[in-house]
N, C-alpha and C positions, 0 to 999 in steps of 0.2 A: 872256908868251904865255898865253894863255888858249882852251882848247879844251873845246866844248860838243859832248855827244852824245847825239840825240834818238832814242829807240825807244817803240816801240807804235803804231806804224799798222801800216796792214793792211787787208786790205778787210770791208768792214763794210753791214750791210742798211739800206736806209732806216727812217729812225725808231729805231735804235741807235743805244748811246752810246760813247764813247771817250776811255779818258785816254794824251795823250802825255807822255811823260816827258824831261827833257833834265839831264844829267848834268855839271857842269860843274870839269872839273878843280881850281879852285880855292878856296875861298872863296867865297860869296856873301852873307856876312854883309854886306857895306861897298859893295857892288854898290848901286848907285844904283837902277840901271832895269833890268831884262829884261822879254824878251818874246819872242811868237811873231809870225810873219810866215806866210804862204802863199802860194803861188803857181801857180794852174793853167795848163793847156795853154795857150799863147798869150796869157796874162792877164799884169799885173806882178805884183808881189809886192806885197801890202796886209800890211797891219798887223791882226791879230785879238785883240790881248789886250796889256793891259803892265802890269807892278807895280813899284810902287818899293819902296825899302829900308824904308818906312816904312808896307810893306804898303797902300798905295793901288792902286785900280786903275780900267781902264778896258777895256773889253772888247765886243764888237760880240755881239749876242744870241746866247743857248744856247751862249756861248763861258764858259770859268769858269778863270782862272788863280791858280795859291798856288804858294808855294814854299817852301820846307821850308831852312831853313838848317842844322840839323845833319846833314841830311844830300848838302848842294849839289845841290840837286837842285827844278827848274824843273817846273813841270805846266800841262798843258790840256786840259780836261774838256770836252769837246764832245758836247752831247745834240742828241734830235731829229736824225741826220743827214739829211743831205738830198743829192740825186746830185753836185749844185752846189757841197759840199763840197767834190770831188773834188780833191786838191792836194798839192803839195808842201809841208808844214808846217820851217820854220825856227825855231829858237829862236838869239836873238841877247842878247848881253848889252853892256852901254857900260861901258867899265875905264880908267881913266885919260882920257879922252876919245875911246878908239880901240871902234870898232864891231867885234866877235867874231859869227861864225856859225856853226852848224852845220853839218854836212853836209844835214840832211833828213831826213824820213819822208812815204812816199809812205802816204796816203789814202784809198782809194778806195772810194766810195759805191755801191752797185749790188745789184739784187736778182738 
């Protein structure tokens, strides 16, 4: 069992930045894939950022994901925000072939 836990949202002014952090009880050296997911009001959940084990990545603009293995611990640096932001950020990781989530950090963009 593997459990991820994401802090640093918050509400935040447009055009500021923000890094979430996601904490993951285990090891993440041999971690294939993580990433973060979002989801706002009545929206599904997309996909905004994923890194492999081999530090590759792929990430939708002004999104910026690294992960730190010594100290298991997942990030996403989110600039320029924008109201549209506004969402429930997931950080997920694939372990053995089984899909791990977070609880969530809620986001909220607003002046």
């Amino acid at each position: 069992q593997v459990q991820l836990v994401e802090s640093g949202g918050g509400l935040v002014q447009p055009g500021g930045s923000l890094t979430l952090s996601c904490a993951v009880s285990s090891s993440i050296f041999s971690i294939s894939v993580m990433g973060w997911y979002r989801q706002a009001p009545g929206k599904e959940r997309e996909l905004v950022a994923r890194i492999t084990s081999g530090g590759s990545t792929t990430t939708v603009d002004r999104f910026t994901i690294s992960r730190d293995n010594a100290k298991n611990t997942l990030y996403l640096q989110i600039n320029t925000l924008k109201p549209d932001d506004t969402a429930v950020y997931y950080c997920t990781a694939v372990v053995d072939a089984i899909r791990y989530w977070g609880q969530g950090t809620q986001v909220t963009v607003s002046s």
